[in-house]
TISE-458370 format. One line per 3 residues: number of its first residue (from 1); for each residue x, y, z of N, C-alpha, C. Coordinates in steps of 0.02 Angstrom, whole numbers. Layout:
<atoms>
NUM = X:Y:Z:X:Y:Z:X:Y:Z; ...
</atoms>
This chain:
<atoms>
1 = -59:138:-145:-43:95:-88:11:129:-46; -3:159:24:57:167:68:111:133:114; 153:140:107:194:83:133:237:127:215
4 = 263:84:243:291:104:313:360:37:269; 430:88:275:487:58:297:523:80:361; 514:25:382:569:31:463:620:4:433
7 = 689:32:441:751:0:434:804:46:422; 838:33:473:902:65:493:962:98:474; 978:38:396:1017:34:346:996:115:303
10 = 1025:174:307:987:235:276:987:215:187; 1043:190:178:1047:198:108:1013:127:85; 996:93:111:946:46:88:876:60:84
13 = 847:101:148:812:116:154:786:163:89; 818:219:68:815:278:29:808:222:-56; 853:159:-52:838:140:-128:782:101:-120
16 = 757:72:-66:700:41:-84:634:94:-98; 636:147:-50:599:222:-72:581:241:-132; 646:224:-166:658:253:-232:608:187:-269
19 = 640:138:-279:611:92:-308:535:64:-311; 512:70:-251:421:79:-230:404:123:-256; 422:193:-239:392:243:-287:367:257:-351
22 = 421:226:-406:430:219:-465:356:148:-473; 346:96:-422:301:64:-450:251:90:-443; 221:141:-409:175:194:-374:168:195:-311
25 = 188:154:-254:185:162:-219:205:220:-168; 160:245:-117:190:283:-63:207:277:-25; 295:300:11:304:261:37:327:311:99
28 = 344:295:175:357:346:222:424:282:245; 451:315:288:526:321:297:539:313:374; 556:258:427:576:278:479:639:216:506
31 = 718:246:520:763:226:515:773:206:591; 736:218:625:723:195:696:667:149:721; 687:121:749:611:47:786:565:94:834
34 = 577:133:850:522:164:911:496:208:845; 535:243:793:486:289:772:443:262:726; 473:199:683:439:154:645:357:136:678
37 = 383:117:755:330:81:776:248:132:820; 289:213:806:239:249:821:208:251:750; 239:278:711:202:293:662:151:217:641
40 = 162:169:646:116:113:635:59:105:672; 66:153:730:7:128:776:-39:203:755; -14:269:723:-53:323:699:-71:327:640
43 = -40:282:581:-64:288:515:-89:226:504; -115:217:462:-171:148:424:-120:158:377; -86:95:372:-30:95:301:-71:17:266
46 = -37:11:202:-47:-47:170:-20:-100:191; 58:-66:192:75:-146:222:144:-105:256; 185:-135:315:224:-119:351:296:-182:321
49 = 356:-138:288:410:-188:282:451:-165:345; 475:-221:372:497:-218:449:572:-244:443; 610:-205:473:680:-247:474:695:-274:543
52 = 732:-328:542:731:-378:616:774:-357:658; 832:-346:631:906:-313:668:889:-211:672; 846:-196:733:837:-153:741:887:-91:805
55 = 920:-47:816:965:-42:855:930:-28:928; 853:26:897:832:28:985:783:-3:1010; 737:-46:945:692:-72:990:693:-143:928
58 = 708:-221:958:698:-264:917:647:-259:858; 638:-288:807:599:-298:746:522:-350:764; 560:-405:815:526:-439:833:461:-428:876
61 = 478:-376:942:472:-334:998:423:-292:951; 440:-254:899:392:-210:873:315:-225:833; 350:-291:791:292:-320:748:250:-360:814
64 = 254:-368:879:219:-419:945:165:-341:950; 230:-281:970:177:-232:997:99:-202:950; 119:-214:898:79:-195:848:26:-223:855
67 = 15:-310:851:-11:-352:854:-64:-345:923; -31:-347:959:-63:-329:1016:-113:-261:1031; -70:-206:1008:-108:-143:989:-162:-164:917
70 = -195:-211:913:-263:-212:872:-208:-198:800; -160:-191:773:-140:-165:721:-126:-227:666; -193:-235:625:-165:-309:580:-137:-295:511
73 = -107:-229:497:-90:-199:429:-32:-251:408; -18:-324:345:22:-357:347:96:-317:362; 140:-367:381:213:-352:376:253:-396:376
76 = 289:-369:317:331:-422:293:403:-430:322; 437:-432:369:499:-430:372:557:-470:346; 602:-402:337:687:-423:315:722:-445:366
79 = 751:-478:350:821:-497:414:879:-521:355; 944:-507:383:999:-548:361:991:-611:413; 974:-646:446:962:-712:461:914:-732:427
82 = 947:-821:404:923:-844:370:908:-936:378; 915:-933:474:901:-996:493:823:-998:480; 800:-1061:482:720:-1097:485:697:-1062:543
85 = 726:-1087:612:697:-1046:664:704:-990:676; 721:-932:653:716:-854:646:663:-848:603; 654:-876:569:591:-868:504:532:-876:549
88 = 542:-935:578:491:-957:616:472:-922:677; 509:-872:709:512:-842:746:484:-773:729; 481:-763:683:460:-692:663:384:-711:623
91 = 361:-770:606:282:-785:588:254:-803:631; 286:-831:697:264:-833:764:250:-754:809; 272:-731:774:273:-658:806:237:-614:768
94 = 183:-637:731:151:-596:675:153:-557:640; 224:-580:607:221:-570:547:217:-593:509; 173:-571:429:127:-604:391:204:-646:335
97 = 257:-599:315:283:-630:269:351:-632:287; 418:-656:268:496:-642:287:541:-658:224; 581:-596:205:621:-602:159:694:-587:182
100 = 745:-643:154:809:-630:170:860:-581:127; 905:-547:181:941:-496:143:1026:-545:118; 1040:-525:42:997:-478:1:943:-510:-50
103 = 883:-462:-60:837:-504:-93:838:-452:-177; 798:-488:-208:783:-471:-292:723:-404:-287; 749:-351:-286:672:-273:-288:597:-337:-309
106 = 626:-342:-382:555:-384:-416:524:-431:-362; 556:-467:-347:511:-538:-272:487:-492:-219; 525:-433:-171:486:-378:-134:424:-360:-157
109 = 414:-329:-224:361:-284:-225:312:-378:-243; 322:-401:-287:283:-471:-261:257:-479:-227; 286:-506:-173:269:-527:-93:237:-466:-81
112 = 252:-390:-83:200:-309:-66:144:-343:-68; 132:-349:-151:66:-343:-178:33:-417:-159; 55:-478:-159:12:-534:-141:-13:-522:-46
115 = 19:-489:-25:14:-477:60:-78:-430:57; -34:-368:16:-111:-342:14:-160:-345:-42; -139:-394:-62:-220:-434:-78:-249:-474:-43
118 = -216:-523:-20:-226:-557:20:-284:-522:98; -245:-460:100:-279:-430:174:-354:-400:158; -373:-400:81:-402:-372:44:-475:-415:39
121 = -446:-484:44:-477:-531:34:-482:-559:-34; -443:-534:-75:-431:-541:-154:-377:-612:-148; -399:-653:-224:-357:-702:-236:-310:-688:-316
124 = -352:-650:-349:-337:-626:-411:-296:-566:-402; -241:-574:-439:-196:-484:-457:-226:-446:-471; -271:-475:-525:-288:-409:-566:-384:-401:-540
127 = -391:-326:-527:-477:-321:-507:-508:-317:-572; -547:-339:-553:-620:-322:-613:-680:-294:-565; -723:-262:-592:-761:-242:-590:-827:-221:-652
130 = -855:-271:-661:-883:-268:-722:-826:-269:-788; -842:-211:-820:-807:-214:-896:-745:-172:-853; -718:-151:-813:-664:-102:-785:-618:-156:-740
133 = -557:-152:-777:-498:-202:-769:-414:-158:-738; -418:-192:-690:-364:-147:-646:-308:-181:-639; -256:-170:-654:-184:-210:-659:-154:-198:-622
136 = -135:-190:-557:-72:-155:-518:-20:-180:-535; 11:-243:-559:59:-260:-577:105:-227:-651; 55:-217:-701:79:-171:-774:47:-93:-769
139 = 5:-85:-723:-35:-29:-711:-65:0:-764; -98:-37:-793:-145:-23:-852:-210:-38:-836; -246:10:-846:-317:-8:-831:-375:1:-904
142 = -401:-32:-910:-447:-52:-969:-511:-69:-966; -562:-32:-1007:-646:-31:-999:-664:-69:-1059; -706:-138:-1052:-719:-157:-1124:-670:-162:-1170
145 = -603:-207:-1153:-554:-213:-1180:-498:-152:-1204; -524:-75:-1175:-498:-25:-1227:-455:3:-1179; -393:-4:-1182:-330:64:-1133:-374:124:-1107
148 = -366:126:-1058:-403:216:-1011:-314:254:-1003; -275:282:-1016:-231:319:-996:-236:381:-928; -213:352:-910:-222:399:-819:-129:410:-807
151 = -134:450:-787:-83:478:-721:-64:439:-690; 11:434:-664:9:395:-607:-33:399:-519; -56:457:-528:-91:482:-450:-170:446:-481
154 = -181:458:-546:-261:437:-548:-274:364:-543; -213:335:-567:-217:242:-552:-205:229:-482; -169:289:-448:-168:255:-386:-222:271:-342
157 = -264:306:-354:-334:311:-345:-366:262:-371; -363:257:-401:-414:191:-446:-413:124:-415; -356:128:-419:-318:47:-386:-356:54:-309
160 = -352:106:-276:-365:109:-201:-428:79:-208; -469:141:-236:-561:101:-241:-568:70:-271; -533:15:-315:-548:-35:-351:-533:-85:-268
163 = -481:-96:-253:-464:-130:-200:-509:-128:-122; -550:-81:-128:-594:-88:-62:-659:-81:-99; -693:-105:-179:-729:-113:-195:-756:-161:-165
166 = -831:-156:-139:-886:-115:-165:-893:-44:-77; -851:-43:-56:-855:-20:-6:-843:60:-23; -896:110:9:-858:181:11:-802:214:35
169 = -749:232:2:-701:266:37:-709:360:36; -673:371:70:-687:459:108:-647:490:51; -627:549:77:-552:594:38:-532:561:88
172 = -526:570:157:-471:547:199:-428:474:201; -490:428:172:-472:367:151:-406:385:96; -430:401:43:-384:408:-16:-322:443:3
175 = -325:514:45:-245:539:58:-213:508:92; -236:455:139:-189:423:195:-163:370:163; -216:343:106:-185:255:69:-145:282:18
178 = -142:351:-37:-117:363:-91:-56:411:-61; -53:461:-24:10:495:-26:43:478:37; 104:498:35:156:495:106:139:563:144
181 = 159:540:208:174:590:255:190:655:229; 213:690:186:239:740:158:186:801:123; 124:774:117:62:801:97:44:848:144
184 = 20:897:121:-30:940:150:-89:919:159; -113:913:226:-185:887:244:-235:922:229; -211:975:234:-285:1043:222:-275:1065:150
187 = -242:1028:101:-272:1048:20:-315:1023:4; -334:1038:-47:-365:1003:-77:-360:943:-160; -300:923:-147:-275:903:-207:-289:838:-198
190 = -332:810:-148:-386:719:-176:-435:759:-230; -455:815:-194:-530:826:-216:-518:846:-329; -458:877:-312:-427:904:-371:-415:828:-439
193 = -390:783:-417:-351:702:-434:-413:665:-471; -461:679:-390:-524:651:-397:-572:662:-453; -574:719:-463:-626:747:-528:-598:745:-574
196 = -514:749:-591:-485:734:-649:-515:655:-662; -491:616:-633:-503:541:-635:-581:529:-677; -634:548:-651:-691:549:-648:-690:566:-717
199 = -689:632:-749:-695:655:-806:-668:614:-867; -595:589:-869:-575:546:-877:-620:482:-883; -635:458:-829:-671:380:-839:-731:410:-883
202 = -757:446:-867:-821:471:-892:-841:469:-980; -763:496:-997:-759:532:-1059:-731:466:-1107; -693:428:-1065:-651:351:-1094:-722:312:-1101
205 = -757:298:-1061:-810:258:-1072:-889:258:-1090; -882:325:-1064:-966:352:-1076:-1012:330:-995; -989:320:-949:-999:274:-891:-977:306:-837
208 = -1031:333:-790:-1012:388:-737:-994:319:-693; -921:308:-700:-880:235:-650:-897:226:-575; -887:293:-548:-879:334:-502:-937:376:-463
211 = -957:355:-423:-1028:390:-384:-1005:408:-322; -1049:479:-299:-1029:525:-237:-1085:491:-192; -1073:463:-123:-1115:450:-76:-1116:496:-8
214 = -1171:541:-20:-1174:570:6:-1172:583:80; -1124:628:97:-1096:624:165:-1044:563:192; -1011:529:144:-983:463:160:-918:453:119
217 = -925:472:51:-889:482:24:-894:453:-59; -836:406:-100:-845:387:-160:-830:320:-177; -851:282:-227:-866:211:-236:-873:193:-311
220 = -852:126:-336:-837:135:-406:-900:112:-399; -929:101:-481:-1012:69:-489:-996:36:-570
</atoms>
């Protein structure tokens, strides 16, 4: 799952980085409202955490432009205000969720993950897919009751196409939702992740999980 933090605060910014990461998430970094709000209108992120008290371009102002620019990727914004009508002011302004500073890491990545399920069209945490059980919350995934042990890059693959199951996703799908900005576009290290994964599911279950659609890309089964 890739994430967009806009927010100003550097050293807040850098621990919440830290802290998403560690749950797997990827996360990109912009301490400015104009650069926050370009990069939202060029990348497909999971979900956008937005801060309200922005210095060059309001929080409010940015999550309207988005909206307007066709961009419905949820976003949750922070504010240190913590009147009713600022809340109200910022779900009037489309944004999907609002948390006050300072908040609990654990209730953030919460609110993360119920936002994009929700956008997902999911009501359940956890995916299933037949006998293949996907946890993003403990990140354990299990076939026919039995532990699969993966990587953290291969669950976050998993998790991706479990989450836009039954739909095909690309490589391009997978590098833009699984890694940050910091990737090399012209490797090949989906394609590398990818066949580990595969072999893996393959060898854990006896069950080719995973099918190539040709010219389109890959899809669990």
């Amino acid at each position: 799952m890739r994430v967009l933090i806009i927010e100003d605060e550097i050293e807040l910014s850098k621990t919440l980085k830290q802290g998403l990461i560690e749950f797997g998430f990827a996360v990109d970094i912009a301490n400015k409202g104009l650069e926050g709000e370009e990069k939202a209108l060029v990348t497909e992120y999971d979900i956008i955490i937005l801060d309200l008290n922005l210095p060059d371009k309001d929080g409010l102002e940015i999550c309207k432009t988005l909206r307007i620019e066709g961009i419905d990727t949820p976003i949750l914004m922070l504010t240190a205000r913590d009147k009713i009508s600022d809340k109200a002011l910022g779900l009037d302004n489309g944004a999907d969720d609002y948390l006050i500073k300072p908040f609990a890491f654990e209730e953030l990545r919460a609110r993360m993950q119920a936002l994009v399920r929700r956008s997902h069209g999911r009501s359940n945490p956890i995916i299933t897919i037949g006998l293949l059980i996907i946890n993003p919350a403990s990140r354990i995934v299990t076939y026919d009751k039995k532990e699969i042990k993966l990587t953290a890059r291969e669950f976050d693959i998993l998790e991706y196409m479990g989450s836009k199951y039954p739909q095909v996703v690309s490589t391009e799908d997978i590098l833009e939702h699984v890694w940050d900005d910091n990737i090399d576009i012209f490797s090949n290290v989906v394609r590398v992740h990818l066949a580990n994964l595969r072999r893996k599911l393959k060898k854990e279950t006896g069950e080719p999980l995973i099918e190539t659609i040709k010219g389109k890309g890959y899809r669990l089964c």
